[in-house]
C-alpha positions as CSV (number, residue, x, y, z in Angstrom):
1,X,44.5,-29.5,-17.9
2,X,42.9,-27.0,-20.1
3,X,45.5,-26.1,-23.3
4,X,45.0,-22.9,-24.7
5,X,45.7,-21.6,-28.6
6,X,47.3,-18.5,-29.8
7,X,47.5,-17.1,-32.7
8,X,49.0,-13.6,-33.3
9,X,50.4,-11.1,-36.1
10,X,52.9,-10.0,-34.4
11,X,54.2,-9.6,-30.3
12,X,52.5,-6.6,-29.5
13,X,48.9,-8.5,-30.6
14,X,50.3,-11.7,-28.8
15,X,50.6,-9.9,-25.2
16,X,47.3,-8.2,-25.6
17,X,45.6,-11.4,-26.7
18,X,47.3,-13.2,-23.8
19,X,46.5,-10.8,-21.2
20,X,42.5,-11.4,-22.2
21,X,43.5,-15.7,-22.2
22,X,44.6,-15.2,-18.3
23,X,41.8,-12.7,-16.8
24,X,39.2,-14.9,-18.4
25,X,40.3,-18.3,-18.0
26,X,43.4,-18.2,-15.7
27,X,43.3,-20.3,-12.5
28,X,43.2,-18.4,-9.1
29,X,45.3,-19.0,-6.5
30,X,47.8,-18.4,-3.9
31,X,51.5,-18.7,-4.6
32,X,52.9,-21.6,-1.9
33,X,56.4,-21.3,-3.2
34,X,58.2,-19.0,-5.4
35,X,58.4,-15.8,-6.6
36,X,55.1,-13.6,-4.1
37,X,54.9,-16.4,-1.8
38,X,51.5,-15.6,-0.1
39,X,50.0,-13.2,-3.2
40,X,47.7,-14.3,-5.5
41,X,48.1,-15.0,-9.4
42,X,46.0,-16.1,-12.1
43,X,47.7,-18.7,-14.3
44,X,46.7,-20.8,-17.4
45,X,47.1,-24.4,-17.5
46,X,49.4,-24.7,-20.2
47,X,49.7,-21.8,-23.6
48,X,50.8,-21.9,-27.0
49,X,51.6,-18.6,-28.4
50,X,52.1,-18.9,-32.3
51,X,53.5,-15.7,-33.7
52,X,53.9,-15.1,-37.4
53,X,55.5,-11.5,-37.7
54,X,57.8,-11.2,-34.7
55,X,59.8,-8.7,-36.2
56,X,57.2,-5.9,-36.6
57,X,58.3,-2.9,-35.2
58,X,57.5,-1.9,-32.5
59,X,59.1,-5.0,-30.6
60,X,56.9,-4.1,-27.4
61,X,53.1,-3.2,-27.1
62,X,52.3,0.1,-27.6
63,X,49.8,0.8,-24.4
64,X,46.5,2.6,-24.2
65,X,46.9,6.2,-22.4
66,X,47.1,5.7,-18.5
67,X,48.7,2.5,-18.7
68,X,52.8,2.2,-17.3
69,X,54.5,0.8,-20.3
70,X,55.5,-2.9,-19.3
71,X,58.9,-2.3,-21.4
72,X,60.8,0.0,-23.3
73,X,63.6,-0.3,-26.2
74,X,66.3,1.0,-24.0
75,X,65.5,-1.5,-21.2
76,X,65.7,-4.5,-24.0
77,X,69.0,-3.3,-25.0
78,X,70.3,-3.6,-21.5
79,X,68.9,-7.0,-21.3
80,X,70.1,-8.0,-24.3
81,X,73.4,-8.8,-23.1
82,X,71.4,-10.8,-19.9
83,X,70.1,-13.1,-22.4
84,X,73.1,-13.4,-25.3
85,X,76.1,-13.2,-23.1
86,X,78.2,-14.8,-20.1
87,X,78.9,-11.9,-18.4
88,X,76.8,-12.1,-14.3
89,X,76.6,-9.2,-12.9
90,X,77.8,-9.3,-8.5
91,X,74.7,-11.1,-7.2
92,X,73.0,-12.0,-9.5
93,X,72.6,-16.3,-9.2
94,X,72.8,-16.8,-13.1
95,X,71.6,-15.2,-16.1
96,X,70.2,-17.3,-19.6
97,X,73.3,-15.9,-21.2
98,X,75.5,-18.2,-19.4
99,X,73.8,-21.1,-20.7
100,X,73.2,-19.6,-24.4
101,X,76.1,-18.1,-25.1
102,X,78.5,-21.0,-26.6
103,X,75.5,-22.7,-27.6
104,X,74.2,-19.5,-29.8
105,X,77.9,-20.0,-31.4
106,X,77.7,-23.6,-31.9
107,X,74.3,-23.4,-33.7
108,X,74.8,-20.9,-36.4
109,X,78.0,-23.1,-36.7
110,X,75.8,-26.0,-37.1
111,X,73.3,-24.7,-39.7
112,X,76.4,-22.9,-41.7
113,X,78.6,-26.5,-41.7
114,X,76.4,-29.2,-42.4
115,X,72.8,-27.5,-43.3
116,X,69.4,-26.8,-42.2
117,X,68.0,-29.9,-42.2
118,X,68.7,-31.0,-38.9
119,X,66.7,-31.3,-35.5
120,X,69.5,-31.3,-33.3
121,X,69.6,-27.4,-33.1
122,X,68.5,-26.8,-29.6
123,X,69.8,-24.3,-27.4
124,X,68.8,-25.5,-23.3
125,X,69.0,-23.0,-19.8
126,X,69.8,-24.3,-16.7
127,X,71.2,-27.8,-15.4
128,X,70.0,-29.9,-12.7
129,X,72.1,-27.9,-9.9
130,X,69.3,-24.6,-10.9
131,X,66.3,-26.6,-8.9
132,X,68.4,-25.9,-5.9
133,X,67.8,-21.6,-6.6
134,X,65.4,-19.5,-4.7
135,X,63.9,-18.6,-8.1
136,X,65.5,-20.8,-11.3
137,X,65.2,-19.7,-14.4
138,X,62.3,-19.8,-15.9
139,X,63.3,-19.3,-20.1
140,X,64.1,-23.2,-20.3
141,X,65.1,-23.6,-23.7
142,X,65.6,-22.3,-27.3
143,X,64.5,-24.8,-30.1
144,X,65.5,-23.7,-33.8
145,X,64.2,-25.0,-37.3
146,X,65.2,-23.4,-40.8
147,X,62.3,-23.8,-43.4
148,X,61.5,-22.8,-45.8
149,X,64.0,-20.4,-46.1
150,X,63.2,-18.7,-42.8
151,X,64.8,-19.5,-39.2
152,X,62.0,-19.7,-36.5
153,X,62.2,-20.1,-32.7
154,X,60.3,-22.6,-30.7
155,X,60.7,-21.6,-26.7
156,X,59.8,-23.0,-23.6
157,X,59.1,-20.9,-20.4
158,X,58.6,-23.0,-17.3
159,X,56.7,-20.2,-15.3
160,X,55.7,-16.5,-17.1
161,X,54.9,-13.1,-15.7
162,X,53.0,-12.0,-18.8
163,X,52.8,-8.4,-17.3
164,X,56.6,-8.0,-16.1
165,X,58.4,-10.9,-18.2
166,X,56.5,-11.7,-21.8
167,X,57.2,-7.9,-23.6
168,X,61.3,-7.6,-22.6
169,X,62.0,-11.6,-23.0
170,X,60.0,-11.7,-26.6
171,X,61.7,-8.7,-27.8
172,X,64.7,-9.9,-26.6
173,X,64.5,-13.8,-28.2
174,X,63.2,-11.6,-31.7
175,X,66.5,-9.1,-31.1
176,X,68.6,-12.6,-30.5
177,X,67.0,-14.3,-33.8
178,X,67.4,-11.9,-36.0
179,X,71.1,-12.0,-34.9
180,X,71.5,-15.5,-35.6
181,X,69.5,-15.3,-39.1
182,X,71.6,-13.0,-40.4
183,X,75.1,-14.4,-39.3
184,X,73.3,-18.0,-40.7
185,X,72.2,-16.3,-44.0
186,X,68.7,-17.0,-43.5
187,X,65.3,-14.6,-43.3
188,X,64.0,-14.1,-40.2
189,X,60.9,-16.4,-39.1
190,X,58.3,-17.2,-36.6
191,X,58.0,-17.5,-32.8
192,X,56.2,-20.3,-30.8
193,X,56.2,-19.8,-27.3
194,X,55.0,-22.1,-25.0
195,X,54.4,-22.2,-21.4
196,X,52.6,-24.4,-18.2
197,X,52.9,-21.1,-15.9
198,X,52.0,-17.9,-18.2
199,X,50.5,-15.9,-15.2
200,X,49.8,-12.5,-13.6
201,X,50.3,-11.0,-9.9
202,X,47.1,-9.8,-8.2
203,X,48.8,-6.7,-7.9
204,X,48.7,-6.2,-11.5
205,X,45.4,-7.3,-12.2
206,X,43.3,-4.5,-12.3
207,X,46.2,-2.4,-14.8
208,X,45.8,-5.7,-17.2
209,X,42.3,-5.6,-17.5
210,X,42.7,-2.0,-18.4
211,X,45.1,-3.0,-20.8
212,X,43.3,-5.3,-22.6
213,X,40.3,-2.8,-22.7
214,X,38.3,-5.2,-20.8
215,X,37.0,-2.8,-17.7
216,X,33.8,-3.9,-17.6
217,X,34.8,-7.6,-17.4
Protein backbone atom coordinates (compact mmCIF):
# COMPACT_ATOMS: atom_id res chain seq x y z
CA UNK A 1 0.00 0.00 0.00
CA UNK A 2 1.54 3.22 -1.20
CA UNK A 3 0.17 6.36 1.27
CA UNK A 4 0.19 9.53 -0.45
CA UNK A 5 0.54 13.29 1.17
CA UNK A 6 -1.35 16.39 0.47
CA UNK A 7 -0.80 19.47 1.25
CA UNK A 8 -2.98 22.39 -0.11
CA UNK A 9 -3.86 26.27 0.42
CA UNK A 10 -7.05 25.93 -0.15
CA UNK A 11 -9.84 23.28 -2.10
CA UNK A 12 -9.48 24.57 -5.45
CA UNK A 13 -5.35 23.78 -5.16
CA UNK A 14 -6.38 20.44 -3.36
CA UNK A 15 -8.43 19.00 -6.47
CA UNK A 16 -5.86 20.18 -8.90
CA UNK A 17 -2.98 18.64 -6.89
CA UNK A 18 -5.07 15.53 -6.50
CA UNK A 19 -6.03 15.14 -9.98
CA UNK A 20 -1.93 15.07 -10.90
CA UNK A 21 -1.53 12.34 -7.48
CA UNK A 22 -4.08 9.88 -9.48
CA UNK A 23 -2.99 10.15 -13.36
CA UNK A 24 0.61 9.62 -12.13
CA UNK A 25 0.49 7.17 -9.53
CA UNK A 26 -3.15 5.79 -9.48
CA UNK A 27 -3.62 2.04 -9.81
CA UNK A 28 -5.32 0.79 -13.06
CA UNK A 29 -7.97 -1.36 -13.24
CA UNK A 30 -11.29 -2.72 -13.91
CA UNK A 31 -14.16 -2.03 -11.62
CA UNK A 32 -15.58 -5.83 -10.43
CA UNK A 33 -18.28 -4.38 -8.34
CA UNK A 34 -19.69 -1.09 -7.80
CA UNK A 35 -20.44 1.98 -9.23
CA UNK A 36 -19.11 1.34 -13.67
CA UNK A 37 -18.92 -2.29 -13.15
CA UNK A 38 -16.82 -3.30 -16.25
CA UNK A 39 -15.05 0.42 -16.81
CA UNK A 40 -11.84 1.22 -15.83
CA UNK A 41 -10.52 3.72 -12.98
CA UNK A 42 -7.40 4.81 -11.69
CA UNK A 43 -7.30 4.80 -7.91
CA UNK A 44 -4.59 5.58 -5.18
CA UNK A 45 -3.85 3.35 -2.48
CA UNK A 46 -4.84 5.33 0.31
CA UNK A 47 -4.68 9.77 0.42
CA UNK A 48 -4.39 12.29 2.87
CA UNK A 49 -5.58 15.64 1.78
CA UNK A 50 -4.48 18.40 4.42
CA UNK A 51 -6.15 21.68 3.63
CA UNK A 52 -5.26 24.84 5.55
CA UNK A 53 -7.67 27.61 3.98
CA UNK A 54 -10.84 25.77 3.15
CA UNK A 55 -12.88 28.73 3.16
CA UNK A 56 -11.28 30.70 0.30
CA UNK A 57 -13.64 31.71 -1.98
CA UNK A 58 -14.19 30.28 -4.58
CA UNK A 59 -15.36 27.00 -2.78
CA UNK A 60 -14.92 25.03 -6.19
CA UNK A 61 -11.96 25.07 -8.78
CA UNK A 62 -11.98 27.59 -11.10
CA UNK A 63 -11.17 25.48 -14.63
CA UNK A 64 -8.91 26.24 -17.45
CA UNK A 65 -10.97 27.40 -20.75
CA UNK A 66 -12.40 24.10 -22.53
CA UNK A 67 -12.87 22.26 -19.46
CA UNK A 68 -16.87 21.43 -18.13
CA UNK A 69 -16.85 22.86 -14.74
CA UNK A 70 -16.96 19.77 -12.30
CA UNK A 71 -19.42 22.00 -9.89
CA UNK A 72 -21.04 25.05 -9.57
CA UNK A 73 -22.34 27.27 -6.39
CA UNK A 74 -25.95 26.70 -7.33
CA UNK A 75 -25.47 22.90 -7.51
CA UNK A 76 -23.80 22.98 -3.84
CA UNK A 77 -26.66 24.83 -2.53
CA UNK A 78 -29.05 22.09 -3.68
CA UNK A 79 -26.81 19.64 -2.14
CA UNK A 80 -26.46 21.23 0.84
CA UNK A 81 -29.65 20.06 2.24
CA UNK A 82 -28.46 16.25 0.88
CA UNK A 83 -25.70 16.50 3.24
CA UNK A 84 -27.20 18.69 6.45
CA UNK A 85 -30.73 17.47 6.51
CA UNK A 86 -33.20 14.28 6.91
CA UNK A 87 -35.29 15.02 4.25
CA UNK A 88 -34.84 11.70 1.14
CA UNK A 89 -36.09 12.54 -1.77
CA UNK A 90 -38.70 9.35 -3.62
CA UNK A 91 -35.90 6.89 -4.57
CA UNK A 92 -33.36 7.84 -3.39
CA UNK A 93 -31.81 4.77 -0.81
CA UNK A 94 -30.40 7.32 1.74
CA UNK A 95 -28.74 10.55 1.87
CA UNK A 96 -25.59 11.61 4.64
CA UNK A 97 -28.10 13.93 5.93
CA UNK A 98 -30.07 11.28 7.54
CA UNK A 99 -27.23 10.19 9.50
CA UNK A 100 -25.75 13.89 10.22
CA UNK A 101 -28.50 15.60 10.92
CA UNK A 102 -29.24 14.98 14.92
CA UNK A 103 -25.70 14.41 15.27
CA UNK A 104 -24.71 18.07 13.70
CA UNK A 105 -27.23 19.17 16.66
CA UNK A 106 -25.79 17.16 19.28
CA UNK A 107 -22.14 18.36 18.57
CA UNK A 108 -22.38 22.02 18.60
CA UNK A 109 -24.43 21.05 21.73
CA UNK A 110 -21.45 19.22 23.01
CA UNK A 111 -18.66 21.79 22.38
CA UNK A 112 -21.25 24.79 23.71
CA UNK A 113 -22.12 22.50 27.26
CA UNK A 114 -19.10 21.10 28.42
CA UNK A 115 -16.09 22.59 26.12
CA UNK A 116 -13.70 21.96 23.42
CA UNK A 117 -11.62 19.69 24.92
CA UNK A 118 -13.10 16.59 24.14
CA UNK A 119 -12.44 13.69 21.47
CA UNK A 120 -15.78 12.30 21.57
CA UNK A 121 -17.08 14.81 18.76
CA UNK A 122 -17.63 12.50 15.88
CA UNK A 123 -20.31 12.66 13.55
CA UNK A 124 -20.57 8.72 11.63
CA UNK A 125 -22.73 7.76 8.03
CA UNK A 126 -24.23 4.77 7.53
CA UNK A 127 -24.85 1.53 9.89
CA UNK A 128 -24.19 -1.98 9.19
CA UNK A 129 -27.62 -2.48 7.25
CA UNK A 130 -25.80 0.17 4.23
CA UNK A 131 -23.30 -2.84 3.15
CA UNK A 132 -26.50 -4.49 1.94
CA UNK A 133 -26.98 -1.13 -0.88
CA UNK A 134 -26.16 -1.36 -4.49
CA UNK A 135 -23.87 1.63 -3.93
CA UNK A 136 -23.48 2.70 0.11
CA UNK A 137 -22.34 5.71 1.04
CA UNK A 138 -19.22 6.56 0.52
CA UNK A 139 -18.70 10.05 3.00
CA UNK A 140 -18.14 7.65 6.18
CA UNK A 141 -17.66 9.96 8.84
CA UNK A 142 -17.21 13.56 10.19
CA UNK A 143 -14.47 13.85 12.97
CA UNK A 144 -14.27 17.44 14.79
CA UNK A 145 -11.47 19.04 17.06
CA UNK A 146 -11.59 22.79 18.33
CA UNK A 147 -7.89 24.20 18.74
CA UNK A 148 -6.60 26.58 19.06
CA UNK A 149 -9.44 28.64 18.69
CA UNK A 150 -10.46 27.28 15.36
CA UNK A 151 -12.93 24.22 14.58
CA UNK A 152 -11.44 21.84 11.96
CA UNK A 153 -12.89 18.73 10.15
CA UNK A 154 -11.19 15.45 9.84
CA UNK A 155 -13.30 13.19 7.12
CA UNK A 156 -13.22 9.85 5.91
CA UNK A 157 -14.41 8.81 2.28
CA UNK A 158 -14.51 5.11 1.81
CA UNK A 159 -14.39 5.30 -2.08
CA UNK A 160 -13.97 9.07 -4.12
CA UNK A 161 -14.78 10.21 -7.54
CA UNK A 162 -12.27 13.04 -7.48
CA UNK A 163 -13.72 14.32 -10.94
CA UNK A 164 -17.66 14.09 -10.05
CA UNK A 165 -17.56 13.79 -6.12
CA UNK A 166 -14.33 15.81 -4.35
CA UNK A 167 -15.43 19.68 -5.68
CA UNK A 168 -19.50 19.46 -4.49
CA UNK A 169 -18.83 17.23 -1.23
CA UNK A 170 -15.61 19.67 -0.06
CA UNK A 171 -17.65 22.68 -0.61
CA UNK A 172 -20.38 21.23 0.92
CA UNK A 173 -18.45 19.84 4.41
CA UNK A 174 -16.59 23.80 4.22
CA UNK A 175 -20.47 25.27 3.68
CA UNK A 176 -21.58 22.69 6.75
CA UNK A 177 -18.43 23.79 9.05
CA UNK A 178 -18.64 27.10 8.87
CA UNK A 179 -22.28 26.53 10.02
CA UNK A 180 -21.38 24.70 12.99
CA UNK A 181 -18.33 27.29 13.90
CA UNK A 182 -20.40 30.01 13.96
CA UNK A 183 -23.44 28.51 15.97
CA UNK A 184 -20.29 26.95 18.36
CA UNK A 185 -18.70 30.51 18.52
CA UNK A 186 -15.54 29.38 17.15
CA UNK A 187 -13.29 30.50 13.79
CA UNK A 188 -13.50 28.47 11.09
CA UNK A 189 -10.43 25.83 10.66
CA UNK A 190 -8.86 23.28 8.56
CA UNK A 191 -9.94 20.20 6.48
CA UNK A 192 -8.19 16.72 6.41
CA UNK A 193 -9.68 14.39 4.14
CA UNK A 194 -8.76 11.10 3.91
CA UNK A 195 -9.56 8.24 1.63
CA UNK A 196 -8.52 4.34 0.45
CA UNK A 197 -10.58 4.83 -2.93
CA UNK A 198 -9.85 8.63 -4.26
CA UNK A 199 -10.25 7.56 -7.98
CA UNK A 200 -11.22 8.66 -11.57
CA UNK A 201 -13.48 6.92 -14.47
CA UNK A 202 -11.68 6.21 -17.69
CA UNK A 203 -14.16 8.21 -19.20
CA UNK A 204 -12.91 11.19 -17.54
CA UNK A 205 -9.42 10.69 -17.96
CA UNK A 206 -8.38 12.45 -20.81
CA UNK A 207 -10.56 15.92 -19.45
CA UNK A 208 -8.44 15.45 -16.08
CA UNK A 209 -5.27 15.42 -17.56
CA UNK A 210 -6.32 18.54 -19.36
CA UNK A 211 -7.24 19.93 -16.20
CA UNK A 212 -4.32 19.52 -14.40
CA UNK A 213 -2.36 20.96 -17.51
CA UNK A 214 -0.65 17.78 -17.82
CA UNK A 215 -1.34 17.02 -21.84
CA UNK A 216 1.82 15.95 -22.57
CA UNK A 217 1.93 13.35 -19.73
Amino acid sequence: MKITSVEARDLSEAWFLCLRQVLTDGYEYTIERGSYTGQKRKELDMITVHIKNPGNRPLIPDVPPGVPAPSTMEYIDNYLPYLMTAHRAEGEQYTYGQYLEAQIAKVIKMYRDTGFNTNQAFMTVGNPETLDLEDPPCLRSIDTRIRYGKLHFVIYFRSWDLWAGFPSNLAAIQMLKEYMAAEIGVEDGEIIAMSKGMHIYDYAWDIAKTAAGMNGA
